[in-house]
N, C-alpha and C positions, 0 to 999 in steps of 0.2 A: 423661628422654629415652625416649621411648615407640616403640613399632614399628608397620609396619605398621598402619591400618586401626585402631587402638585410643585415639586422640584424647578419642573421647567417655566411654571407660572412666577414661582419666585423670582427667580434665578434672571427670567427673563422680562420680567416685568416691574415689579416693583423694586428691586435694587439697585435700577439704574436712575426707578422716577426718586427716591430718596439719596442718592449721590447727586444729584441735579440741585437739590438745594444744599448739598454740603455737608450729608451726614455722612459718617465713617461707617461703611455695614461690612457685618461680617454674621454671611449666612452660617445654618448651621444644620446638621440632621443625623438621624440617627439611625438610618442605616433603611437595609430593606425591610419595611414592617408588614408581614403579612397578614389578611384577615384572619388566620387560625390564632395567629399570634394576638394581634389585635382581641379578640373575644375571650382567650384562653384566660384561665382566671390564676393562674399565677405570676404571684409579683414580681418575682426573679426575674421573667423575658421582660417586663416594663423597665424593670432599675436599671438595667444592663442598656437601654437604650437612653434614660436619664443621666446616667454618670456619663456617657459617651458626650452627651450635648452639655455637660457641667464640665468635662474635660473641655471642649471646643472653647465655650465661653472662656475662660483658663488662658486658654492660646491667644485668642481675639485681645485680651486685655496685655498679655505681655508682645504680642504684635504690635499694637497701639504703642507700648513704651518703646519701645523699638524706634518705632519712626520719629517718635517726641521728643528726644533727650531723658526718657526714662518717667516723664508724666504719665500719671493715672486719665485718664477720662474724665473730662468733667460728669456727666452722667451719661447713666448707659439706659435702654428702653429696648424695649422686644415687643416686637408683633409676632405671633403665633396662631396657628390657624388647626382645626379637627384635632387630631392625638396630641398636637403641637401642644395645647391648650391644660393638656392631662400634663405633661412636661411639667410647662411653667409653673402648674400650680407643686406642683413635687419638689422646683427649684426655690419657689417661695416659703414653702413648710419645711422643707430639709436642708436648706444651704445657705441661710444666713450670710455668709461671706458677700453675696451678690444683692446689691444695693441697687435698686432701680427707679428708673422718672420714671416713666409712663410704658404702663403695660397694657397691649391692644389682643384682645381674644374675638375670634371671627371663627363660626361652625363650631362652636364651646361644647366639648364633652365633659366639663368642669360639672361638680353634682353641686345642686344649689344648698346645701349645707357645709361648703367649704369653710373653712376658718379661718373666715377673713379676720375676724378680733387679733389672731394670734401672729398676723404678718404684716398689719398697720403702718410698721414704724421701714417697711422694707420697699415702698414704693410709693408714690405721689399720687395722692386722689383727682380722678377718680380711677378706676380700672373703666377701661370701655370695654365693654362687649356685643359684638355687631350679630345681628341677627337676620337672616334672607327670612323673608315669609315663606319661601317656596325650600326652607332647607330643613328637611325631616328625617336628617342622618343622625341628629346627636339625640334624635329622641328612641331613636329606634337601637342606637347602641347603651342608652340605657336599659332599656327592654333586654336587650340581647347580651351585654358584654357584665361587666364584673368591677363595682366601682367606677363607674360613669355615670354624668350625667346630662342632663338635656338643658340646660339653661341657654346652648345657642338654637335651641327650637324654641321655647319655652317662656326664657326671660330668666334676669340674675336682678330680683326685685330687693335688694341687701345693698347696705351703705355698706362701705362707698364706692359702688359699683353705679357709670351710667350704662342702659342698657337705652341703644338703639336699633329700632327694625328700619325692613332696607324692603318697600316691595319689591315681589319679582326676584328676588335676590335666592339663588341656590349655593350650594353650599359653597365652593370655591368661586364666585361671581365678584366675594371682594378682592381677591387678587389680580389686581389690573392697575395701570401707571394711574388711570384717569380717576379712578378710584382713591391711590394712593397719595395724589398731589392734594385732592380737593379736599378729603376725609382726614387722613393718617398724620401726613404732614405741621397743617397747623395745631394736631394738639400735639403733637411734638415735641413744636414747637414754643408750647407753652400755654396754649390758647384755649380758652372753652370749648366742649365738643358742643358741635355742630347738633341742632335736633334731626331726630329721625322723624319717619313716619309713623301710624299710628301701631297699637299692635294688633295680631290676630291670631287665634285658636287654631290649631292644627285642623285638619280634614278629619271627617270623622272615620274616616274607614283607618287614616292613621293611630286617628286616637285608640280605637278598639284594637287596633292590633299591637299598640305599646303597651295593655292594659294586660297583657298575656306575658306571661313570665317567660317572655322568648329565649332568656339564658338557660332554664330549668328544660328546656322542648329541646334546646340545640343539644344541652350533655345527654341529654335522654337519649337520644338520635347518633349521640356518638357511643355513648355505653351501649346501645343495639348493635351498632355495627360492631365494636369488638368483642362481643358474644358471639354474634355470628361469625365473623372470621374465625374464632377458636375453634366453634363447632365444625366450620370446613375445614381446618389443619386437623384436627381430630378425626374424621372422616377418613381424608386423604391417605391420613395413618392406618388406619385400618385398610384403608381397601388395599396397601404394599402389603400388606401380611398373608 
């Protein structure tokens, strides 16, 4: 489940280096998400993009029986990357139905009060979540959007969550083969995660600027403009008369 703008990273990178050791993938996404959309604080344009990738997954597992003589998967696992992330955690607290090994979150707009207690029994410890030092999108879309949060800037400091930083690492820098063999892979397949690096504090001029209720500045900004536009259609009317 991939984010934003990163289709062709997937698509072209990492699916081919996890079919190389024999995993069955079946990409998945939800459509065109645009940043108004993305920010917009209602939950109806998110669901509608959730059920779409709760449908796909749906499909993926009766494809699977298809090909097997009508078996299930042994276990199924998701890497997810930026809104991808916001997804998962949706498919974890709402759809019970989908049982999962190892779940990978990279560019986490997950808010670190998620509830984990309450999804325990639906995936295998630990959750990873990878962190770029240089990726300051999921803190800024906490700042900005509506029910986000920053844990892939930040840290997801909650059992049983490992959290790894990655220097140098910007937001979509995990999605790459070379990436995916050496990191994704062995915990995959079964294996303890790999350590990371150490962690680090945002920059300060980011920190001051996530410090600003950048969601309350952006509707404020948008409620100005459609004042203003009425007052120009109300104008426009007048001056025909």
């Amino acid at each position: 489940v991939h984010g934003i703008n990163t289709r062709a990273l997937w698509m072209d990178d990492v699916k081919p280096a996890l079919e190389s050791f024999g995993f069955v993938v079946a990409p998945t996404s939800y459509g065109q998400f645009s940043i108004s959309r993305f920010l917009a604080p209602f939950h109806g344009l998110r669901k509608k993009a959730i059920d779409r990738v709760a449908n796909d997954i749906r499909t993926a597992i009766r494809s699977y029986k298809l090909d097997h003589n009508g078996a299930d998967p042994d276990r199924m696992s998701v890497i997810s990357h930026s809104f991808g992330t916001y997804v998962v955690g949706k498919l974890l607290t709402d759809y019970p139905e989908f049982q999962w090994y190892r779940i990978v979150f990279c560019g986490s707009v997950v808010r670190e009060d998620f509830p984990l207690d309450q999804v325990l029994g639906r995936f295998k410890n630990p959750l990873l979540n990878e962190i770029g030092t240089k990726d300051f999108w999921p803190a800024l879309a906490e700042s900005a959007g509506w029910g986000y949060g920053s844990v892939g800037s930040t840290g997801f400091n909650r059992p049983p969550v490992e959290t790894r930083w990655h220097h140098g690492f910007k937001h979509s820098d995990f999605l790459t083969e070379i990436f995916c063999k050496n990191s994704w892979v062995p915990f995959l397949e079964g294996k303890k995660p790999q350590p990371g690096g150490k962690s680090e504090t945002l920059p300060l001029h980011i920190r001051l600027l996530t410090m600003l209720p950048l969601r309350w500045v952006i509707l404020g900004v948008a409620a100005l403009g459609l004042i203003l536009l009425v007052y120009l259609v109300l104008l426009l009317a007048r001056s025909e008369y």
